[in-house]
C-alpha positions as CSV (number, residue, x, y, z in Angstrom):
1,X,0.8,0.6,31.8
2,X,2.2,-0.3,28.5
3,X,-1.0,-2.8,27.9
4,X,-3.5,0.3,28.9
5,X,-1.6,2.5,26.2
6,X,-1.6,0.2,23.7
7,X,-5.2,-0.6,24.1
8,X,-6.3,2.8,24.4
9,X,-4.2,3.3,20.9
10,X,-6.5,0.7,19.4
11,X,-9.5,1.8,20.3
12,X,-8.8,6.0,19.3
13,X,-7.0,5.0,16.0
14,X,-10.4,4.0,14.5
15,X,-12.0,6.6,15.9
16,X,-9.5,9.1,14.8
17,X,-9.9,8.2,11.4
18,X,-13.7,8.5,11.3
19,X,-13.7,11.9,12.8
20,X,-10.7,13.1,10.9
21,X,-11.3,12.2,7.3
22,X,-15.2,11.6,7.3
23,X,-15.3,8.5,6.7
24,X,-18.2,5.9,7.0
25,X,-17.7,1.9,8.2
26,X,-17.7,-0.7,4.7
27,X,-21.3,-2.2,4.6
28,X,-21.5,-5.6,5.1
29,X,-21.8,-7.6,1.7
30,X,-20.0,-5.3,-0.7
31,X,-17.1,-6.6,-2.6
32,X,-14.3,-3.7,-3.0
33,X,-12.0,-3.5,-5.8
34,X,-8.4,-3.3,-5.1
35,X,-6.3,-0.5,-5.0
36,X,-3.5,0.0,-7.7
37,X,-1.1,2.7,-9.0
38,X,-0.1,0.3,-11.2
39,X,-1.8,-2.1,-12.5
40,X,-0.8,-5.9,-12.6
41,X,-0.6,-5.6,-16.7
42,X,2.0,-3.2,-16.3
43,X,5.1,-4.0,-17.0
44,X,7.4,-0.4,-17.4
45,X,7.4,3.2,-18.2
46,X,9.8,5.9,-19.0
47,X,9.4,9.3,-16.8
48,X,10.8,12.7,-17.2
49,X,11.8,13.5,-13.2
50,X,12.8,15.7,-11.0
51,X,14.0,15.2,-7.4
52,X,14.0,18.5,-5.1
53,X,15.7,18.6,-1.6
54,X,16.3,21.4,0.6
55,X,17.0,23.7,-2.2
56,X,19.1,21.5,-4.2
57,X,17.5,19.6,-7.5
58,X,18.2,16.2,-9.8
59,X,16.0,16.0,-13.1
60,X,16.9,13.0,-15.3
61,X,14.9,10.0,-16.6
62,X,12.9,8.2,-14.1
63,X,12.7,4.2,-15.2
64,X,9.7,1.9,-13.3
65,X,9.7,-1.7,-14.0
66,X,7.5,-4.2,-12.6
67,X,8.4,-8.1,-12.5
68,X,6.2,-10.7,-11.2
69,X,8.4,-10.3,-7.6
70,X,9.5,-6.7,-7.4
71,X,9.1,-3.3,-8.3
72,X,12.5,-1.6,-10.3
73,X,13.1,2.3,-9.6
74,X,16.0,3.9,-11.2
75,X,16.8,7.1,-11.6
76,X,19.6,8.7,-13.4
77,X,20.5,12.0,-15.8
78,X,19.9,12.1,-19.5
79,X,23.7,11.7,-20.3
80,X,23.7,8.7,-18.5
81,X,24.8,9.1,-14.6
82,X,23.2,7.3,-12.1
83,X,21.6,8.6,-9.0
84,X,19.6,5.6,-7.6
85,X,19.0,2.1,-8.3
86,X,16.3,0.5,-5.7
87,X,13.9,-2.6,-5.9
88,X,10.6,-3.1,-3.5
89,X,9.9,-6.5,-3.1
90,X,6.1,-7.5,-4.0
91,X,6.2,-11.1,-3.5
92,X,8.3,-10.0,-0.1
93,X,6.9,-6.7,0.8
94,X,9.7,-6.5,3.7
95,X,12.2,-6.7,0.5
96,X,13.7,-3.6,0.2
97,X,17.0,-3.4,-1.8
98,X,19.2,-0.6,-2.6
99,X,21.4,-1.7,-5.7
100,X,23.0,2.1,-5.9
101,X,22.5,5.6,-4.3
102,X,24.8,8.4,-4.9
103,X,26.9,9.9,-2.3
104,X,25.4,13.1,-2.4
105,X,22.0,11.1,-1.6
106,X,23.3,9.4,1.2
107,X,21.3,11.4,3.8
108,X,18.4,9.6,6.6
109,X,15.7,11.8,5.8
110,X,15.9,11.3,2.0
111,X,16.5,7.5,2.2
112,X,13.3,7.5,4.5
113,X,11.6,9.4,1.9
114,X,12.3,7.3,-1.2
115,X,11.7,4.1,0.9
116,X,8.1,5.4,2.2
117,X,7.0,6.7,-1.5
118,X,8.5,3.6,-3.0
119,X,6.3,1.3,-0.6
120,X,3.3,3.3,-1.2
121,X,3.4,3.5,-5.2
122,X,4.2,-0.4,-5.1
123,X,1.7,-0.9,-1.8
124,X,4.4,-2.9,-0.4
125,X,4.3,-1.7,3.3
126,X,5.4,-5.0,4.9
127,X,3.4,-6.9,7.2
128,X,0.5,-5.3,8.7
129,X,-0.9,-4.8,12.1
130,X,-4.1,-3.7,10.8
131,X,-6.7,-3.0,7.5
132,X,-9.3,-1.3,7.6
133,X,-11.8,-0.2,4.7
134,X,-14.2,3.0,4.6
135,X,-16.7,4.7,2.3
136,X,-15.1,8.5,1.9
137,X,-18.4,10.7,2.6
138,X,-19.3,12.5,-0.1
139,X,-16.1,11.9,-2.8
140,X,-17.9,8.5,-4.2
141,X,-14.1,7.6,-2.9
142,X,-13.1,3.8,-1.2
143,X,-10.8,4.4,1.3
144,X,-8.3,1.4,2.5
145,X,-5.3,2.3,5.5
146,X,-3.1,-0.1,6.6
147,X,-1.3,-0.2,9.8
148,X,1.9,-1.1,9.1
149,X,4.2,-3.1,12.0
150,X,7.5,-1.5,10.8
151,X,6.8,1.6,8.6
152,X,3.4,3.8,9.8
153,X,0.0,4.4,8.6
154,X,-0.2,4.5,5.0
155,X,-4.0,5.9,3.7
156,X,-5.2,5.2,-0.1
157,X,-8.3,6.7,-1.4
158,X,-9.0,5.1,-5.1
159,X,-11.8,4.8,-7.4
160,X,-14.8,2.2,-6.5
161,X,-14.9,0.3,-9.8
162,X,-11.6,0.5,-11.1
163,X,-9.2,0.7,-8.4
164,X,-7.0,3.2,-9.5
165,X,-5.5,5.7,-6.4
166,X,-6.6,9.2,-6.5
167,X,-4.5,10.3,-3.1
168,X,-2.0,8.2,-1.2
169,X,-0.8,9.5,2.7
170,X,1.9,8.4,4.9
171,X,0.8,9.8,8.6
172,X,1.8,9.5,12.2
173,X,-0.8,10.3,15.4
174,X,-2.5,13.2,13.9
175,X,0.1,14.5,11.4
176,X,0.4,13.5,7.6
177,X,4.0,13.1,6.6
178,X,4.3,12.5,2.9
179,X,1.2,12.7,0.2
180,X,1.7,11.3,-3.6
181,X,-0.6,12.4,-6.0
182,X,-0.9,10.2,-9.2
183,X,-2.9,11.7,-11.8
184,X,-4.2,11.1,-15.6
185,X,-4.5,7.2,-15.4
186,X,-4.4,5.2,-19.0
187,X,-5.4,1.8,-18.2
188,X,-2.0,0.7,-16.3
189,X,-0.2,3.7,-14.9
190,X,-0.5,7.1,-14.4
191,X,0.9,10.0,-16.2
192,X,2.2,12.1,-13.6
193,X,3.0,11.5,-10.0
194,X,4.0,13.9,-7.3
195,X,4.8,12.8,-3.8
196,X,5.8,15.5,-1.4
197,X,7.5,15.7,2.3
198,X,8.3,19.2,4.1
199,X,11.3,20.2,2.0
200,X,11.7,16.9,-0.7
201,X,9.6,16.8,-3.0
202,X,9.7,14.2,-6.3
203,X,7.6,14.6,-9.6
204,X,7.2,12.0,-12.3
205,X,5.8,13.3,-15.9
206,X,5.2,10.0,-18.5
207,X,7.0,9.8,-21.5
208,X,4.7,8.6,-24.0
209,X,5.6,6.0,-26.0
């Protein structure tokens, strides 16, 4: 019985997707460009942030840095005090390291939050079961999701030529759970991000240098 249901899972999920998001099979013969939030010449950049969770709210300085094995994201207040310190393997993608996280952060539902939006903005979801590619119908959109072994269905809709992302999701069996918006790309990052989940919610606005 377990076989049949997983079967019958492979066979709907692509299906799913067609019907759900109007998508259109890659044509055969069409190179795609890869996806990217940031891009592989970036090295870091300084954000204004602000971290909301059921009614409570963190604002601070929001620190990314990229290294030829990992992805730095530390967050802390302008005077100085810490409220997270974690690194997403790239070279690794199963690498996930929390240096720091303040007590009052300490909760399931917000570790699982940071993790997922941390994976997506780095694309380091671990090892995948599946990858499939689409034309979006319509948008002029390229459309990669991944079926992840260990952390979901993660959905990226970014730009033909250039790769940057446009829309990123996180979803279970008909449901999205978490959707980051990165917006106004220079030519390595963008300058504002916003991922959101139900109640927790995390925006990003570039300081320019």
């Amino acid at each position: 019985m377990k076989n049949f249901n997983y079967i019958l899972r492979q066979l709907i999920f692509p299906a799913f997707l067609l019907l759900a998001f109007g998508l259109r099979a890659q044509p055969e013969g069409i190179k795609l460009s890869q996806p990217w939030v940031f891009s592989k010449s970036f090295d870091k950049a300084l954000y204004k942030g602000r971290l909301t969770a059921y009614g409570n709210e963190l604002s601070g300085l929001f620190f990314i840095k990229r290294t030829d094995e990992s992805f730095h994201f530390i967050f802390m207040s302008e005077v100085g005090l810490k409220y997270f310190d974690i690194e997403v393997g790239t070279a690794d993608p199963d690498d996930y390291r929390i240096h720091y996280l303040m007590d009052a952060l300490d909760r399931k539902p917000l570790q699982a939050f940071l993790q997922t939006t941390f994976r997506m903005l780095s694309l380091s979801w671990g090892e995948h079961e599946e990858k499939l590619n689409f034309i979006c119908e319509g948008s002029g959109e390229r459309v990669v999701v991944v079926k992840s072994k260990t952390n979901g269905k993660f959905r990226y809709d970014y730009h033909p030529n250039f790769g940057q992302v446009s829309l990123l999701w996180h979803y279970g069996f008909l449901k999205k759970k978490l959707t980051i918006e990165p917006e106004d790309y220079d030519f390595r990052a963008p300058s504002s991000i916003l991922a959101s989940q139900k109640k927790i919610q995390l925006r990003l606005k570039r300081i320019k240098k």
